[in-house]
N, C-alpha and C positions, 0 to 999 in steps of 0.2 A: 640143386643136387647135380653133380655131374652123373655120366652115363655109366655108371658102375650100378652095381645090383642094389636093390631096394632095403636089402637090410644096411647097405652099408651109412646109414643115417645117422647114426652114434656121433662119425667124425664131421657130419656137416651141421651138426644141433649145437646153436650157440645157449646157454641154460643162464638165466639172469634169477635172482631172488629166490627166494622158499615159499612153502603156500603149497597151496592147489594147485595141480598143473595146467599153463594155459600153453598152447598153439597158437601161434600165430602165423598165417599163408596169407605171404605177401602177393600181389596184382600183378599183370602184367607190364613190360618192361623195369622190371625193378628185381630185388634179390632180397635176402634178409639184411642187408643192410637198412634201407628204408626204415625199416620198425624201429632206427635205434631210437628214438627222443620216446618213442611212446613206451619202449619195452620198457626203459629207463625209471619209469612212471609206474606201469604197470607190477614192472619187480617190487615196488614196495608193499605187493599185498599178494602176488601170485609167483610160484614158479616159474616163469617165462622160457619157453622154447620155441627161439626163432632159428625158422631154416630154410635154406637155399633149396628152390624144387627145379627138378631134372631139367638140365638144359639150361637153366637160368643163372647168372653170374658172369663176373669177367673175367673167370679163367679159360669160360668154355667157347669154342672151334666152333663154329655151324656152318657146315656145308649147304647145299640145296635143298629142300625139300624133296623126296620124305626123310624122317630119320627114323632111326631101329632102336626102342619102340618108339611109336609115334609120336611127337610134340602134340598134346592134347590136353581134354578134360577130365577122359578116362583115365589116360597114363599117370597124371598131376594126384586124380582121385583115388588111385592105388596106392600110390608111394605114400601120398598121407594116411590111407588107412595105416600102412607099414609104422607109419613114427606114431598110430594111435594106441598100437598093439605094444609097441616099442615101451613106451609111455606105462601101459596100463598094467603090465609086466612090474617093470620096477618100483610103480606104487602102489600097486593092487587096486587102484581105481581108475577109471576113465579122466581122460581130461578133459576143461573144457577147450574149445575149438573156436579161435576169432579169425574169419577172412573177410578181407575185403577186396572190390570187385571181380577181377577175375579170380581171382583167390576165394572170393566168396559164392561163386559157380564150383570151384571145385569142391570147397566144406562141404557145400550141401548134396553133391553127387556124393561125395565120399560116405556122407551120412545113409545115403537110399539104396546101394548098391547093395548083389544080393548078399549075404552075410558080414555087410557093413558093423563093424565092431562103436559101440552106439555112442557119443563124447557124453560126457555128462553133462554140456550146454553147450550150445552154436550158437555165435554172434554173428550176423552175417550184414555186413555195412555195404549198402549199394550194390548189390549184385545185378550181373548183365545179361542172362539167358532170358528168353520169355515163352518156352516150352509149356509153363505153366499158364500162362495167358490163355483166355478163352471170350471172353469179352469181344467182339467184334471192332468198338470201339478203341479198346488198350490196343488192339492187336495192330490199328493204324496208327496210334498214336507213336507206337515203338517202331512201327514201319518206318517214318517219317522220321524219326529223329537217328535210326539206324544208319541210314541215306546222308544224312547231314553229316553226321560221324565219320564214319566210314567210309559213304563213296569218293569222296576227293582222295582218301589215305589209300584204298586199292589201288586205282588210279595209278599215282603216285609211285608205288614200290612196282608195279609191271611194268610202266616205264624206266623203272631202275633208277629213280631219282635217289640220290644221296639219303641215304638211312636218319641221317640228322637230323635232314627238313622232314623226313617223315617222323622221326619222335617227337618234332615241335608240333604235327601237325596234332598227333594223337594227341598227347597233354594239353594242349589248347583247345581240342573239340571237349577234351573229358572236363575242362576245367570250364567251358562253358563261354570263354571269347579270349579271343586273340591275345599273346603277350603273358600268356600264362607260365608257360616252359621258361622263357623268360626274364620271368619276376622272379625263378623260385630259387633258392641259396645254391651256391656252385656244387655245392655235394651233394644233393639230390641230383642235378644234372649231368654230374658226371655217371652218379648210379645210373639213368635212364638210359641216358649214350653208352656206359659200356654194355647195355644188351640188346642195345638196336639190332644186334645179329637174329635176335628169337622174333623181330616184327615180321617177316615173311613168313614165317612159322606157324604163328599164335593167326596168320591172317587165311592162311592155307590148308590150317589142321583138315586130318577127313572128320567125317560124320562118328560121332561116339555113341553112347548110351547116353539117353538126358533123362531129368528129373518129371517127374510125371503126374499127375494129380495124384495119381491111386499111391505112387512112393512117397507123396503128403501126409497120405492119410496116414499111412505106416510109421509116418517117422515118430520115433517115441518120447524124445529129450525134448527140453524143455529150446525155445525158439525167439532169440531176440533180434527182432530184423531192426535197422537204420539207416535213414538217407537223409540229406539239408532238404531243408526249404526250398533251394535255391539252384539245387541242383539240375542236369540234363535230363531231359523228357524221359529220354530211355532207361537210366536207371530209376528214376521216379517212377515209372509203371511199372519198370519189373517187381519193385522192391514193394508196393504197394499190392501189385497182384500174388507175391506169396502172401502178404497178410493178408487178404480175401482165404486166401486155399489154405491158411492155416490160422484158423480165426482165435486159436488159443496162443497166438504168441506175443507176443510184446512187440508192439510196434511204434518206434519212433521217430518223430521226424522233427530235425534240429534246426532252428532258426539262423537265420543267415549262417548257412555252411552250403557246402556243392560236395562233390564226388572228391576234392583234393583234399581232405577237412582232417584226416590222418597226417599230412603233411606240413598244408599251413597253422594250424590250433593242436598239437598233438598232444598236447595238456589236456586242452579240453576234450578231444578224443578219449585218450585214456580215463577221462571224468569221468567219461558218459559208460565206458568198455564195467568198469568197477560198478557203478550204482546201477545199470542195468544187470549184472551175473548178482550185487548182491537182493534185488529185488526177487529173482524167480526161484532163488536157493528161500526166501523170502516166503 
Protein backbone atom coordinates (compact mmCIF):
# COMPACT_ATOMS: atom_id res chain seq x y z
CA UNK A 1 0.00 0.00 0.00
CA UNK A 2 1.51 3.28 -0.62
CA UNK A 3 1.45 6.18 2.02
CA UNK A 4 -1.97 7.51 1.62
CA UNK A 5 -4.66 6.83 4.27
CA UNK A 6 -5.86 3.27 5.30
CA UNK A 7 -9.04 3.38 3.84
CA UNK A 8 -7.75 3.92 0.59
CA UNK A 9 -7.29 -0.04 0.00
CA UNK A 10 -10.17 -0.52 -2.46
CA UNK A 11 -7.66 0.77 -5.21
CA UNK A 12 -4.69 -1.47 -4.10
CA UNK A 13 -7.00 -4.85 -3.54
CA UNK A 14 -6.26 -7.06 -6.55
CA UNK A 15 -9.91 -9.52 -6.09
CA UNK A 16 -9.35 -13.17 -7.93
CA UNK A 17 -12.33 -15.84 -7.88
CA UNK A 18 -15.79 -16.03 -5.85
CA UNK A 19 -16.27 -17.92 -2.57
CA UNK A 20 -15.49 -16.92 0.75
CA UNK A 21 -13.36 -14.21 1.25
CA UNK A 22 -9.61 -14.96 1.73
CA UNK A 23 -6.64 -12.32 2.39
CA UNK A 24 -3.66 -12.79 1.59
CA UNK A 25 -0.47 -10.68 3.47
CA UNK A 26 2.50 -11.19 1.63
CA UNK A 27 6.23 -11.30 3.59
CA UNK A 28 8.82 -9.15 3.63
CA UNK A 29 10.76 -7.93 0.60
CA UNK A 30 7.97 -8.86 -1.72
CA UNK A 31 4.43 -6.96 -2.67
CA UNK A 32 1.28 -8.83 -3.82
CA UNK A 33 2.56 -9.66 -6.66
CA UNK A 34 4.45 -12.88 -5.10
CA UNK A 35 0.87 -14.55 -4.35
CA UNK A 36 0.14 -14.58 -8.10
CA UNK A 37 0.74 -18.70 -8.83
CA UNK A 38 -0.94 -19.39 -5.51
CA UNK A 39 -3.87 -16.89 -5.67
CA UNK A 40 -4.34 -18.43 -9.19
CA UNK A 41 -5.02 -21.82 -7.32
CA UNK A 42 -6.57 -20.51 -4.64
CA UNK A 43 -9.37 -18.45 -6.78
CA UNK A 44 -10.82 -21.56 -7.77
CA UNK A 45 -12.59 -22.11 -4.38
CA UNK A 46 -12.14 -18.65 -2.68
CA UNK A 47 -12.59 -14.98 -3.32
CA UNK A 48 -9.00 -13.91 -3.31
CA UNK A 49 -7.83 -10.50 -2.08
CA UNK A 50 -4.33 -9.94 -2.58
CA UNK A 51 -2.68 -6.64 -1.56
CA UNK A 52 0.24 -4.29 -1.54
CA UNK A 53 0.96 -3.28 2.43
CA UNK A 54 2.17 0.42 3.15
CA UNK A 55 5.54 1.00 1.87
CA UNK A 56 5.82 -2.17 -0.07
CA UNK A 57 5.92 -2.15 -3.91
CA UNK A 58 7.91 -0.72 -6.83
CA UNK A 59 6.32 2.38 -7.03
CA UNK A 60 7.29 3.46 -3.71
CA UNK A 61 10.31 6.33 -2.75
CA UNK A 62 11.92 5.30 0.70
CA UNK A 63 13.95 7.83 2.20
CA UNK A 64 15.91 7.16 5.72
CA UNK A 65 14.53 5.74 8.41
CA UNK A 66 11.94 6.77 10.30
CA UNK A 67 8.92 7.26 8.12
CA UNK A 68 5.45 8.77 9.02
CA UNK A 69 3.79 6.27 10.25
CA UNK A 70 6.25 4.01 11.11
CA UNK A 71 7.31 0.99 8.79
CA UNK A 72 6.21 -1.72 11.30
CA UNK A 73 4.21 -4.53 12.62
CA UNK A 74 1.68 -2.36 14.21
CA UNK A 75 1.29 -0.09 11.27
CA UNK A 76 1.11 -3.37 8.72
CA UNK A 77 -1.40 -4.59 11.64
CA UNK A 78 -3.84 -1.71 11.31
CA UNK A 79 -4.13 -1.22 7.62
CA UNK A 80 -5.10 -4.99 7.52
CA UNK A 81 -7.40 -4.75 10.15
CA UNK A 82 -8.75 -1.74 7.58
CA UNK A 83 -9.16 -4.29 4.43
CA UNK A 84 -10.75 -6.81 7.32
CA UNK A 85 -13.39 -4.25 8.00
CA UNK A 86 -13.40 -3.28 4.32
CA UNK A 87 -14.09 -7.02 3.47
CA UNK A 88 -16.67 -7.75 6.19
CA UNK A 89 -18.76 -4.54 5.14
CA UNK A 90 -19.26 -5.76 1.67
CA UNK A 91 -20.09 -9.31 2.57
CA UNK A 92 -21.48 -9.30 5.83
CA UNK A 93 -19.03 -11.85 7.02
CA UNK A 94 -15.48 -11.88 8.13
CA UNK A 95 -12.86 -13.17 5.99
CA UNK A 96 -10.49 -15.64 6.38
CA UNK A 97 -6.93 -14.36 6.70
CA UNK A 98 -3.72 -16.34 5.15
CA UNK A 99 0.14 -14.66 5.90
CA UNK A 100 3.04 -15.73 5.69
CA UNK A 101 6.12 -14.97 7.50
CA UNK A 102 6.48 -11.53 8.05
CA UNK A 103 3.05 -11.41 6.88
CA UNK A 104 2.07 -13.88 9.17
CA UNK A 105 3.42 -11.65 12.39
CA UNK A 106 1.37 -9.19 11.25
CA UNK A 107 -2.19 -11.67 10.73
CA UNK A 108 -1.72 -12.54 13.90
CA UNK A 109 -1.05 -9.01 15.59
CA UNK A 110 -3.89 -7.81 13.54
CA UNK A 111 -5.98 -10.55 15.02
CA UNK A 112 -5.08 -9.65 19.11
CA UNK A 113 -5.16 -5.99 18.94
CA UNK A 114 -7.52 -4.22 21.10
CA UNK A 115 -10.94 -4.24 19.14
CA UNK A 116 -9.24 -6.35 16.56
CA UNK A 117 -12.17 -7.12 14.12
CA UNK A 118 -12.10 -11.25 14.49
CA UNK A 119 -11.15 -13.24 10.48
CA UNK A 120 -13.20 -16.01 10.38
CA UNK A 121 -9.80 -18.24 10.19
CA UNK A 122 -6.03 -17.40 10.06
CA UNK A 123 -3.51 -19.48 8.30
CA UNK A 124 -0.50 -18.38 9.50
CA UNK A 125 2.74 -20.36 7.43
CA UNK A 126 6.06 -19.79 9.25
CA UNK A 127 5.83 -16.83 11.26
CA UNK A 128 8.87 -15.03 12.82
CA UNK A 129 8.41 -13.24 16.19
CA UNK A 130 9.03 -15.44 19.33
CA UNK A 131 7.30 -13.00 22.06
CA UNK A 132 5.34 -15.93 22.59
CA UNK A 133 8.32 -18.28 23.48
CA UNK A 134 8.81 -19.06 27.02
CA UNK A 135 10.73 -22.29 27.04
CA UNK A 136 14.15 -21.28 28.04
CA UNK A 137 15.30 -23.92 25.65
CA UNK A 138 13.12 -22.38 22.21
CA UNK A 139 14.13 -19.20 23.41
CA UNK A 140 18.12 -20.14 22.69
CA UNK A 141 17.28 -22.02 20.04
CA UNK A 142 15.68 -18.96 18.18
CA UNK A 143 18.58 -16.88 19.69
CA UNK A 144 20.97 -18.79 17.79
CA UNK A 145 19.47 -19.11 14.47
CA UNK A 146 18.32 -15.33 14.80
CA UNK A 147 22.37 -14.54 14.90
CA UNK A 148 22.89 -16.80 11.90
CA UNK A 149 20.09 -14.93 9.90
CA UNK A 150 20.35 -11.75 10.58
CA UNK A 151 23.77 -10.83 12.11
CA UNK A 152 25.80 -10.88 8.88
CA UNK A 153 22.42 -8.95 6.96
CA UNK A 154 22.73 -6.05 9.83
CA UNK A 155 26.09 -5.89 9.27
CA UNK A 156 25.91 -5.59 5.98
CA UNK A 157 23.16 -2.70 5.31
CA UNK A 158 25.29 -0.26 8.06
CA UNK A 159 28.06 -0.74 6.09
CA UNK A 160 25.88 0.31 3.24
CA UNK A 161 26.67 -2.64 1.22
CA UNK A 162 24.55 -2.62 -2.12
CA UNK A 163 20.84 -3.71 -1.18
CA UNK A 164 21.21 -6.52 -3.76
CA UNK A 165 23.76 -8.44 -1.92
CA UNK A 166 21.71 -7.86 1.02
CA UNK A 167 18.37 -9.32 -0.66
CA UNK A 168 20.59 -12.22 -1.69
CA UNK A 169 21.75 -12.51 1.74
CA UNK A 170 18.10 -12.58 3.39
CA UNK A 171 16.54 -15.15 0.79
CA UNK A 172 19.38 -17.42 1.11
CA UNK A 173 19.45 -17.27 5.10
CA UNK A 174 15.51 -17.70 4.84
CA UNK A 175 15.71 -20.39 2.37
CA UNK A 176 18.18 -22.28 4.35
CA UNK A 177 21.78 -22.33 2.11
CA UNK A 178 23.38 -20.47 -0.19
CA UNK A 179 22.19 -20.01 -3.96
CA UNK A 180 18.75 -19.75 -3.08
CA UNK A 181 17.92 -16.11 -4.45
CA UNK A 182 19.65 -17.47 -7.21
CA UNK A 183 17.87 -20.51 -8.29
CA UNK A 184 14.59 -18.69 -8.00
CA UNK A 185 12.69 -17.72 -11.59
CA UNK A 186 13.60 -13.94 -12.74
CA UNK A 187 10.18 -12.60 -11.62
CA UNK A 188 10.27 -13.53 -8.19
CA UNK A 189 13.77 -11.70 -8.17
CA UNK A 190 12.94 -8.98 -9.67
CA UNK A 191 9.78 -8.71 -7.21
CA UNK A 192 12.49 -8.85 -4.13
CA UNK A 193 14.96 -6.36 -5.86
CA UNK A 194 12.31 -3.83 -6.50
CA UNK A 195 11.76 -3.39 -2.59
CA UNK A 196 15.12 -3.79 -1.37
CA UNK A 197 14.35 -0.12 -0.41
CA UNK A 198 12.06 -1.36 2.64
CA UNK A 199 15.20 -3.87 4.05
CA UNK A 200 16.76 -0.96 6.19
CA UNK A 201 13.27 -0.48 7.25
CA UNK A 202 11.76 -3.83 8.05
CA UNK A 203 15.54 -4.26 9.83
CA UNK A 204 15.26 -0.86 11.95
CA UNK A 205 11.34 -0.70 12.69
CA UNK A 206 10.92 0.75 16.60
CA UNK A 207 9.49 -1.48 19.17
CA UNK A 208 5.46 -2.09 18.58
CA UNK A 209 2.81 -3.85 20.34
CA UNK A 210 3.50 -7.80 20.09
CA UNK A 211 1.46 -10.67 20.58
CA UNK A 212 1.43 -12.06 23.95
CA UNK A 213 0.40 -15.30 25.63
CA UNK A 214 -2.71 -13.74 27.57
CA UNK A 215 -3.71 -12.16 23.38
CA UNK A 216 -3.47 -16.24 22.75
CA UNK A 217 -5.69 -17.07 24.96
CA UNK A 218 -8.30 -14.31 23.71
CA UNK A 219 -8.00 -15.08 20.33
CA UNK A 220 -11.32 -16.58 19.19
CA UNK A 221 -11.15 -17.88 15.41
CA UNK A 222 -10.28 -20.80 14.52
CA UNK A 223 -5.96 -21.23 14.04
CA UNK A 224 -3.99 -23.16 11.33
CA UNK A 225 -0.41 -22.79 11.90
CA UNK A 226 2.49 -24.35 9.13
CA UNK A 227 5.98 -24.67 8.48
CA UNK A 228 8.38 -27.65 6.23
CA UNK A 229 10.25 -30.14 7.73
CA UNK A 230 12.97 -28.78 6.57
CA UNK A 231 12.87 -25.48 7.34
CA UNK A 232 15.16 -22.48 9.49
CA UNK A 233 15.53 -23.22 13.28
CA UNK A 234 13.88 -19.90 13.84
CA UNK A 235 10.77 -20.20 12.04
CA UNK A 236 10.43 -23.89 13.27
CA UNK A 237 10.40 -22.71 16.91
CA UNK A 238 8.38 -19.81 16.62
CA UNK A 239 5.83 -21.66 14.59
CA UNK A 240 5.90 -24.65 16.91
CA UNK A 241 5.84 -22.46 20.06
CA UNK A 242 2.29 -20.72 18.97
CA UNK A 243 1.10 -24.41 18.74
CA UNK A 244 2.16 -25.11 22.35
CA UNK A 245 0.31 -21.51 23.35
CA UNK A 246 -2.66 -22.44 21.18
CA UNK A 247 -2.99 -26.07 21.63
CA UNK A 248 -6.58 -26.03 19.88
CA UNK A 249 -5.19 -25.21 16.47
CA UNK A 250 -4.19 -27.11 13.73
CA UNK A 251 -0.76 -27.59 13.31
CA UNK A 252 1.21 -28.73 10.41
CA UNK A 253 4.26 -29.53 9.26
CA UNK A 254 4.98 -30.40 5.66
CA UNK A 255 7.58 -32.71 4.51
CA UNK A 256 10.46 -31.67 2.43
CA UNK A 257 9.50 -27.95 2.30
CA UNK A 258 11.52 -24.81 4.20
CA UNK A 259 10.22 -21.16 4.63
CA UNK A 260 10.28 -20.55 0.47
CA UNK A 261 7.51 -23.43 -0.01
CA UNK A 262 4.78 -20.55 -1.22
CA UNK A 263 7.19 -19.95 -4.01
CA UNK A 264 8.96 -22.92 -5.01
CA UNK A 265 5.58 -25.61 -4.78
CA UNK A 266 2.81 -22.92 -4.88
CA UNK A 267 0.36 -25.66 -5.98
CA UNK A 268 1.19 -27.63 -3.38
CA UNK A 269 0.99 -24.62 -0.99
CA UNK A 270 -2.45 -23.58 -2.21
CA UNK A 271 -3.09 -27.61 -1.49
CA UNK A 272 -2.40 -27.46 1.74
CA UNK A 273 -4.04 -23.44 2.24
CA UNK A 274 -7.71 -25.26 0.89
CA UNK A 275 -7.66 -28.68 2.88
CA UNK A 276 -6.56 -27.12 5.88
CA UNK A 277 -9.62 -23.84 6.01
CA UNK A 278 -11.77 -26.97 4.63
CA UNK A 279 -10.96 -29.06 7.63
CA UNK A 280 -11.57 -26.44 10.65
CA UNK A 281 -14.89 -25.05 8.74
CA UNK A 282 -14.99 -29.12 9.22
Amino acid sequence: MTRAAATDFADRVIVRGSGEPLVLVHGALADGRIWQPVAERLALRFQVHVFTQRYFGPAEELGAPPLTPPFGYETHARDLQAVQRLLAQRHGAPAHVLGWSYGADVALLAATLDGAPSPRSLVLYEPGRHQHLSDPEHLQRYADDAARLFGPLFGAVQRGEPLARCVEMLIDGSGGQPGCFAAQPPWIRQIELDNAATLPHQLQQPASREVTRADLERLACPVVLGRGAHTAELFAVATDGLAQALPKARHDVLDDAGHLLPLEQPQRFAQWVQDALAAVRA
